[in-house]
VOLO-895518 format. One record per residue (C-alpha): residue number from 0; residue in three letters; x, y, z. Coordinates in Angstrom, 1 decimal. Layout:
N
   n res   east  north     up
 NUM ALA      X      Y      Z
...
% end
This chain:
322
   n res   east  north     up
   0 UNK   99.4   89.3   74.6
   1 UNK   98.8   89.0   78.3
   2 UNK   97.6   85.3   77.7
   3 UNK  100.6   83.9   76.2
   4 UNK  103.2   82.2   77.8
   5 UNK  106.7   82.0   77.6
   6 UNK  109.1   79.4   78.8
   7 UNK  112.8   79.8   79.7
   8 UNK  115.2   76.4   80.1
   9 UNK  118.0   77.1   82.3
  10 UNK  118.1   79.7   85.5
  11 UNK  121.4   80.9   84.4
  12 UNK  122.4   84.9   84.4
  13 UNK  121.1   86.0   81.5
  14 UNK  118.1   83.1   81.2
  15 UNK  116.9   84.7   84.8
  16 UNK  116.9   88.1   83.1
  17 UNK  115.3   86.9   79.8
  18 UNK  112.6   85.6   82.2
  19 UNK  112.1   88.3   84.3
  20 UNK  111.6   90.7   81.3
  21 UNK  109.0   88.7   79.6
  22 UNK  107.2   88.0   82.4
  23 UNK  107.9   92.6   83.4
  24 UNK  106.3   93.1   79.8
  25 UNK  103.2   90.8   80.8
  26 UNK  104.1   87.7   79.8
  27 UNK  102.9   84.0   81.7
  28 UNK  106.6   82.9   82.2
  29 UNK  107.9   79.3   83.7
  30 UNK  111.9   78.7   84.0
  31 UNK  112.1   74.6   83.9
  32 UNK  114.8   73.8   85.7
  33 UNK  116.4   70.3   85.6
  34 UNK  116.6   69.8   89.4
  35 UNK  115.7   71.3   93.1
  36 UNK  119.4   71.9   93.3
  37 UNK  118.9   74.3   90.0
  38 UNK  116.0   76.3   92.1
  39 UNK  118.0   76.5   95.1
  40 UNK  120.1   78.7   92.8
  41 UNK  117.9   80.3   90.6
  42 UNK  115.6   81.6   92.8
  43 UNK  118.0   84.2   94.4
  44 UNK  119.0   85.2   90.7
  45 UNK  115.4   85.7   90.4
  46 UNK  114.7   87.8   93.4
  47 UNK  117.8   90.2   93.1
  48 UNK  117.3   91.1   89.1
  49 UNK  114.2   92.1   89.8
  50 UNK  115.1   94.1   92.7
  51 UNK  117.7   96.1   90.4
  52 UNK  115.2   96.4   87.5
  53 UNK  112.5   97.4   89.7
  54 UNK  115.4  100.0   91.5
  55 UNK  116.7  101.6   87.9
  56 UNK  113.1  101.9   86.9
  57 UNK  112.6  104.2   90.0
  58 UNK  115.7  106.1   89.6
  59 UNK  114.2  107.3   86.6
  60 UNK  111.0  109.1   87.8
  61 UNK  113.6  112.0   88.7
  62 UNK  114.9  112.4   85.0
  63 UNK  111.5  113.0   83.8
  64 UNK  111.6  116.0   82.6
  65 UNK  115.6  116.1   82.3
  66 UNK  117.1  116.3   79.0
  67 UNK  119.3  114.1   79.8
  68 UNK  116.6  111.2   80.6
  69 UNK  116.7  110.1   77.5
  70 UNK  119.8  108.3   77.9
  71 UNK  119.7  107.6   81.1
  72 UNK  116.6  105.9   81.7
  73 UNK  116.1  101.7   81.4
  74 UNK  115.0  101.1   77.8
  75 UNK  114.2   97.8   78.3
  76 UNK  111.3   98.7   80.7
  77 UNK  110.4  102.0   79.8
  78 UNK  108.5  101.6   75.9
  79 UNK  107.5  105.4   75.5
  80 UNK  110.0  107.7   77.3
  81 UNK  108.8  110.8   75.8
  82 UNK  105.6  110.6   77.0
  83 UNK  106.2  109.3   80.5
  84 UNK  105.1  110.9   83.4
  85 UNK  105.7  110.4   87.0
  86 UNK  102.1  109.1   87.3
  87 UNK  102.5  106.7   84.6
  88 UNK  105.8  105.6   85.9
  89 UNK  104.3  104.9   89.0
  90 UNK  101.6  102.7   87.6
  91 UNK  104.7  101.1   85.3
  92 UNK  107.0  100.4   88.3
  93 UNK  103.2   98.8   90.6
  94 UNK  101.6   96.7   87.3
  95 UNK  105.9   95.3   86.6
  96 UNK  106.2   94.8   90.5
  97 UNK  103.1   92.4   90.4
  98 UNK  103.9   90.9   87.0
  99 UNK  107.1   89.8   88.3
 100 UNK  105.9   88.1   91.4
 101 UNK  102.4   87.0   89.9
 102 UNK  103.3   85.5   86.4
 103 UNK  106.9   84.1   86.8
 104 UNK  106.9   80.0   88.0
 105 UNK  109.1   77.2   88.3
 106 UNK  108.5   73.8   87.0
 107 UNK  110.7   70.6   86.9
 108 UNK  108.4   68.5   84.9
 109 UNK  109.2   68.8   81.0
 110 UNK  106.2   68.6   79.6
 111 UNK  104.2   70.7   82.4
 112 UNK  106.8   73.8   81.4
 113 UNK  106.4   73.9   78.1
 114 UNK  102.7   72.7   77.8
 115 UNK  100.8   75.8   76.0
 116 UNK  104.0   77.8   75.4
 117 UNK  104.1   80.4   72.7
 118 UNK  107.7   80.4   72.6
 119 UNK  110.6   78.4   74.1
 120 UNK  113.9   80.4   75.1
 121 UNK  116.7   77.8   75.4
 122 UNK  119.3   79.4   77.6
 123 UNK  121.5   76.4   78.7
 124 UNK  125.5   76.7   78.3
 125 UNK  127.1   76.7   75.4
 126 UNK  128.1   73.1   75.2
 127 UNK  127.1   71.6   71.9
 128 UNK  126.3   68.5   73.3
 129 UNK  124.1   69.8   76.0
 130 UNK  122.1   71.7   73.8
 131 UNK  121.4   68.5   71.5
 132 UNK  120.2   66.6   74.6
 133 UNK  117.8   69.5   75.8
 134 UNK  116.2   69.8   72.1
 135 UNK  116.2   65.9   71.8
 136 UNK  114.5   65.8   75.2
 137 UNK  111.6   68.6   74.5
 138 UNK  111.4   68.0   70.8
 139 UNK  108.0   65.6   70.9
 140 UNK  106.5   68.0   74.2
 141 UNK  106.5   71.4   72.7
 142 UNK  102.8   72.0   70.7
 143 UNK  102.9   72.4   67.1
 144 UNK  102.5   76.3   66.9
 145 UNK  105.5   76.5   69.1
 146 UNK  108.6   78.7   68.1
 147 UNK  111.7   77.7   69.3
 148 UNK  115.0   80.0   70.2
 149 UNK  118.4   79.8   71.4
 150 UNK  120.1   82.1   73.3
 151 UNK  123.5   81.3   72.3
 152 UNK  126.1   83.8   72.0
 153 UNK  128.8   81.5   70.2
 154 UNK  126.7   78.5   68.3
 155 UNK  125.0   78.8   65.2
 156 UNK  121.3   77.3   65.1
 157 UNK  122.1   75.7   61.7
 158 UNK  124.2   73.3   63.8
 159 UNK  121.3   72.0   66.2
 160 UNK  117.9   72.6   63.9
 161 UNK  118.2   68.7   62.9
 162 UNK  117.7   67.9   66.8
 163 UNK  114.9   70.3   67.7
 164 UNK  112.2   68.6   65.7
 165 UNK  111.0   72.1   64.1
 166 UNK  113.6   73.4   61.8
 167 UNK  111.2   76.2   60.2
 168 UNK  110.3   77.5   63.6
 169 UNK  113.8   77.1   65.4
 170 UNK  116.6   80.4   65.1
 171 UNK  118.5   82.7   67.4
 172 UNK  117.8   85.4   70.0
 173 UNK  120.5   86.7   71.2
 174 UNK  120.4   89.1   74.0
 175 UNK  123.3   91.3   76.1
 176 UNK  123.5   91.3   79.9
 177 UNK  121.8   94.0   81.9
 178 UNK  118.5   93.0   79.4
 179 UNK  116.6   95.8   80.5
 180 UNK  119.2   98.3   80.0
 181 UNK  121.1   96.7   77.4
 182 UNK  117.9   95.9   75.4
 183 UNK  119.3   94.6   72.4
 184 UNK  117.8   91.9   71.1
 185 UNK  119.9   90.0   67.8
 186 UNK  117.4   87.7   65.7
 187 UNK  119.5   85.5   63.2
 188 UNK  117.9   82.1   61.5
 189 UNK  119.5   79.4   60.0
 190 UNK  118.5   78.3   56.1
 191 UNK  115.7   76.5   56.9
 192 UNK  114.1   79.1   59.2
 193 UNK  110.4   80.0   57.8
 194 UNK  110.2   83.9   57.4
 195 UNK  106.8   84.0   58.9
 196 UNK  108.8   82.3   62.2
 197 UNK  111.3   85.0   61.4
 198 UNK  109.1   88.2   61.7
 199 UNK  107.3   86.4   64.9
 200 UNK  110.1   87.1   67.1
 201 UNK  111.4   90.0   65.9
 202 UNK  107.5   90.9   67.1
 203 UNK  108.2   89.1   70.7
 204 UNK  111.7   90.9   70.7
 205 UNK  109.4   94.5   70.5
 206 UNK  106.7   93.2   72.4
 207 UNK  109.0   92.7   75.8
 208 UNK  111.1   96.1   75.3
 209 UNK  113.9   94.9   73.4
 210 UNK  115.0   96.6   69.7
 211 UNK  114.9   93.7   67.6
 212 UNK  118.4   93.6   65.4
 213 UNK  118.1   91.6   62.5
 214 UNK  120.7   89.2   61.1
 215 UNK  119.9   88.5   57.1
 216 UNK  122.6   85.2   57.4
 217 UNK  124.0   83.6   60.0
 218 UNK  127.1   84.8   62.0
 219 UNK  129.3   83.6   64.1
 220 UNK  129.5   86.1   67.5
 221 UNK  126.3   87.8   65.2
 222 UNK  126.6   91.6   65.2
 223 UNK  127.7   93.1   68.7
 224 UNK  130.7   90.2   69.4
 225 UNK  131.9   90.0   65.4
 226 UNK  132.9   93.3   66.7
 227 UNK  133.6   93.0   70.5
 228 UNK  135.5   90.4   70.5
 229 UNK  138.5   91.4   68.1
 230 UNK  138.4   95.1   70.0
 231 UNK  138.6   93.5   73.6
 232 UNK  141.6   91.3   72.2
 233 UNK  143.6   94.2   70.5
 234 UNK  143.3   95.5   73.9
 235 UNK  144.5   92.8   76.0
 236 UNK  147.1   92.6   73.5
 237 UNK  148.3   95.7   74.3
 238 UNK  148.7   94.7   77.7
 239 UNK  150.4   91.3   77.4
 240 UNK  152.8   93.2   75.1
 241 UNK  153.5   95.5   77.9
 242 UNK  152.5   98.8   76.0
 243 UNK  150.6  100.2   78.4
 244 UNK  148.4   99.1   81.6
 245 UNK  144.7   98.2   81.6
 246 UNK  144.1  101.9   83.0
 247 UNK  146.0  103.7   80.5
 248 UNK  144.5  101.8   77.7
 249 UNK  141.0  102.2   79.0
 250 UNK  141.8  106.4   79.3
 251 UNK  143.0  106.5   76.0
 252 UNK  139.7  104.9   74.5
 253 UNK  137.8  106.9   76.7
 254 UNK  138.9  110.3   76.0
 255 UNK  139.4  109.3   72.4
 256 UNK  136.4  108.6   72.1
 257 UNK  133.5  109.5   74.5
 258 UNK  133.1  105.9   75.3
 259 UNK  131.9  105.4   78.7
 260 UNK  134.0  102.7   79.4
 261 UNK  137.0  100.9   78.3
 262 UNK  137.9   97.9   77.1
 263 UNK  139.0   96.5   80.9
 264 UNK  135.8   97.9   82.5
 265 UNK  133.7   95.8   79.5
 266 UNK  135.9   93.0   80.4
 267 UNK  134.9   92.8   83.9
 268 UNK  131.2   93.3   83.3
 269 UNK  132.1   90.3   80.7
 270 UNK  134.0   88.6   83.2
 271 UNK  137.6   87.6   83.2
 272 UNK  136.8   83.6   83.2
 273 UNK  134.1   84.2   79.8
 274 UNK  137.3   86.4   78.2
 275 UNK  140.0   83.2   79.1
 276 UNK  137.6   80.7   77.1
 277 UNK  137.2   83.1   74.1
 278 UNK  140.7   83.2   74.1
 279 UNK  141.4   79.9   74.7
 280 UNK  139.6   79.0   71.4
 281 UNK  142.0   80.2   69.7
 282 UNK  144.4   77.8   67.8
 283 UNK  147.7   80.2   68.8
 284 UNK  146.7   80.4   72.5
 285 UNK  148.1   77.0   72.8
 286 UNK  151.5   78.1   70.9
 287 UNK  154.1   78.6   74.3
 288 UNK  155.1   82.4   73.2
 289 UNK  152.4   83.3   71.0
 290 UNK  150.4   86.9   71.8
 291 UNK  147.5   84.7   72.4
 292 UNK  149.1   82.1   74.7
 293 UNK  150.8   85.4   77.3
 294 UNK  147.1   86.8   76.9
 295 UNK  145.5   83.3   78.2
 296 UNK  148.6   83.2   80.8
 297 UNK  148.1   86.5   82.0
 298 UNK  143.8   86.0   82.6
 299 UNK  144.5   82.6   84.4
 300 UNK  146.6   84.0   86.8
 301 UNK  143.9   86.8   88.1
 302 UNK  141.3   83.8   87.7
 303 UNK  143.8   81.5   89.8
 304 UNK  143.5   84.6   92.4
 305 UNK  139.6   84.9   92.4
 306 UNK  140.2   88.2   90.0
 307 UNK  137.1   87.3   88.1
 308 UNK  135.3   90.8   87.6
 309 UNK  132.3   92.8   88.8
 310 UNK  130.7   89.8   90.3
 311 UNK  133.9   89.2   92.5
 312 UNK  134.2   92.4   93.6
 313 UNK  137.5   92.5   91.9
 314 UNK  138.8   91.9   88.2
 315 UNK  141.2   94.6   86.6
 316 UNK  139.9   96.9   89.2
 317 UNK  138.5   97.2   92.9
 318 UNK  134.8   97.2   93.1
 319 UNK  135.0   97.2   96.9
 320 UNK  136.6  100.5   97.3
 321 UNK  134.0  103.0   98.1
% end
């Protein structure tokens, strides 16, 4: 394994951290990036998530042992929890330290990134159009045996499989934020995916720590958002309906529950500016009156106040407060 290589286009959030835990989990890793402007803002996205990884991963050498380590410790990192011990931890936390400074690269050049690649992780934004120039552009570099997958969280690979110039070895792989925590990893192919392609990365979904969760048709939002989505909107509907407050409404799924957070705490992990576009999609967010369209009104005016989420320090709740 330790001689294959993986290759990540974009530097984005989750591309840095798709990156990071290929290259944690041993793999030759290069993010191409389409300019030096792209590295000048990359490279600090690569340095702090593997900070925090390398950080949670050391936080759990004292739940060895705990019975509550279990569900505590990074999954994403850790393959065998019930046999770690705090000498193999060690070793762990030492040969992922190096990996991550040794085997991750940067490359501009198309062809250099993806010359000898095993697989391709297209993590771009989810802008149709954007996507079709990427795969047009890379489609005649990539080597034959190469497999192809898109990150995207919204767009079906059935709509870009024409552009990529490998149909059979092009489908989704979908993972969540906070990869090596979160390490869910949701494979879903398109008709003309080859099954053989298929079962390849739901092997490279294993291989870097994730739990491969496999889609037999395609999906729109695939598993986790099909059912996300609606349960974040019935709660902000809630709210524009003035039936309760964000905290309430959070407390009430919480205790109701046992779920350790509520839907306003998910949305600021989400972020408040990824929740106004979902609902902007929406045909009746445009209707002046509509649920959908106070909902939309209501989210614009925290974004308008720089009310964005975690990352702001600030969303539906204070993150600055100590």
């Amino acid at each position: 394994m330790n001689n294959k290589k993986a290759v990540v286009l974009g530097g984005g959030v989750l591309g840095t951290q798709i990156g990071l835990i290929c290259a944690f989990h041993g793999y030759d890793t290069t993010f191409w990036l389409r300019s030096e402007g792209s590295v000048g803002r990359t490279q600090p996205k690569i340095d702090r998530y593997s900070a925090l990884m390398l950080e949670d991963l050391a936080a759990a050498k004292p739940l060895i042992g705990n019975p509550m380590g279990r569900f505590m410790y990074p999954k994403g990192l850790i393959k065998d929890w019930d046999s770690m011990t705090p000498e193999k931890l060690d070793a762990l936390y030492e040969t992922g330290r190096k990996n991550m400074t040794e085997k991750v690269h940067i490359e501009l050049d198309r062809a250099a990134a993806v010359k000898d690649a095993y697989i391709v992780i297209e993590s771009m934004s989810e802008d149709p159009q954007a996507k079709i120039d990427v795969y047009t552009q890379f489609k005649d570099l990539l080597d034959p045996d190469t497999i192809l997958v898109t990150n995207s969280s919204t767009l079906l690979p059935s709509m870009f499989a024409e552009y990529t110039g490998r149909p059979e070895k092009y489908l989704s792989l979908h993972f969540a934020n906070t990869i090596w925590k979160n390490n869910t990893a949701e494979v879903m192919g398109h008709a003309g995916t080859g099954k053989e392609y298929y079962d390849e990365v739901v092997k490279f979904a294993a291989d870097i720590g994730m739990v491969p969760l496999q889609l037999h048709k395609e999906q729109p939002g695939y598993i986790l958002n099909s059912m996300l989505v609606p349960f974040l909107s019935a709660a902000q509907g809630l709210w524009a309906n003035g039936v309760a407050d964000p905290e309430t409404i959070d407390k009430t799924w919480q205790l109701a529950t046992g779920a350790p957070a509520g839907p306003f705490q998910i949305l600021d992990i989400v972020g408040l500016e990824t929740a106004y576009n979902i609902n902007q999609m929406k045909p009746a967010a445009q209707q002046e009156g509509s649920l959908e369209n106070r909902v939309g009104k209501l989210l614009k005016e925290k974004i308008d106040k720089g009310e964005t989420g975690v990352n702001a320090g600030k969303g539906f709740y204070d993150y600055t407060k100590k």
